[in-house]
C-alpha positions in Angstrom: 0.0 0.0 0.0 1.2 3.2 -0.8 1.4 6.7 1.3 -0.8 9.2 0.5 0.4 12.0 -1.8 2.0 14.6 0.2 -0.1 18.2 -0.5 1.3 21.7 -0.5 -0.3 24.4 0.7 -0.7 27.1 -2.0 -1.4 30.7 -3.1 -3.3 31.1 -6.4 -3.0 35.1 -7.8 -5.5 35.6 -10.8 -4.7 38.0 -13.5 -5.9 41.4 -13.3 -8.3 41.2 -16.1 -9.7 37.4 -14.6 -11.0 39.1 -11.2 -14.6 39.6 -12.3 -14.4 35.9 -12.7 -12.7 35.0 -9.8 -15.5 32.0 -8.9 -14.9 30.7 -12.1 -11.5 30.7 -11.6 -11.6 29.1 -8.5 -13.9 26.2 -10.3 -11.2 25.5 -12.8 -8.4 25.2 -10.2 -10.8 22.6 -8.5 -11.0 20.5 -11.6 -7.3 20.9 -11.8 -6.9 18.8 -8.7 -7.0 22.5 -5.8 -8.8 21.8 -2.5 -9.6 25.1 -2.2 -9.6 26.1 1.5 -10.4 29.8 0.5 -10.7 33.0 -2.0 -10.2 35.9 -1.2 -12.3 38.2 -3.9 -10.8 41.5 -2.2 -7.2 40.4 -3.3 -7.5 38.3 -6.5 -6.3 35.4 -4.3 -7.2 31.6 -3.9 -5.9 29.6 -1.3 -5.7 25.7 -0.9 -3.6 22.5 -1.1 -3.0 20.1 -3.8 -0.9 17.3 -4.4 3.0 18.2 -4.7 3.2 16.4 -8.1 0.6 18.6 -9.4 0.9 22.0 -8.6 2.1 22.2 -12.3 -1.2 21.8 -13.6 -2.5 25.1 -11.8 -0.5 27.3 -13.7 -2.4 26.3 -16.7 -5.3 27.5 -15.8 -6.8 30.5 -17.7 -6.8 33.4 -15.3 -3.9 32.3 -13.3 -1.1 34.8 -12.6 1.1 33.0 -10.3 1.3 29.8 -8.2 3.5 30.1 -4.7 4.1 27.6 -1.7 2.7 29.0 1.0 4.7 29.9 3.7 4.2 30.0 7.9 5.3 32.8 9.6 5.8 32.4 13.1 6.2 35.2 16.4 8.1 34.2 19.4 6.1 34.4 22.4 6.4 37.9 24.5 9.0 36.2 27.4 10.8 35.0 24.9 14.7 36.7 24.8 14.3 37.4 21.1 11.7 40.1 19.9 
């Protein structure tokens, strides 16, 4: 039995000119294997996870002006010696 496919959290941008479609955006970058966890119709943004091996496949989609890893950002707590 095999492991599941590790997924990467991703950021979607869509193209200026796309934003008024930003839904159907979204719809295409289902099909094109996104679990969308959000989109944010403010920024132009969708946010989401797919399999590693695929992200690829989201850059194809019409609309779609970039495709990054997501990244965490963490802050140390207040006590902590380095602010």
């Amino acid at each position: 039995m095999q492991p599941p496919p590790e997924r990467t959290d991703v950021l979607v941008s869509v193209n200026d000119e796309h934003l008024e479609r930003l839904g159907a955006v979204a719809e295409e970058l289902r099909s094109a294997g996104l679990k969308v966890n959000q989109v944010m119709d403010d920024l132009g943004v969708v946010t989401g996870s797919i399999d590693s091996a695929e992200m690829e496949r989201l850059s194809a989609v019409d609309g779609v002006a970039s495709v990054e890893r997501a990244r965490e950002v963490g802050i140390p707590p207040p006590d902590s010696p380095v602010q």
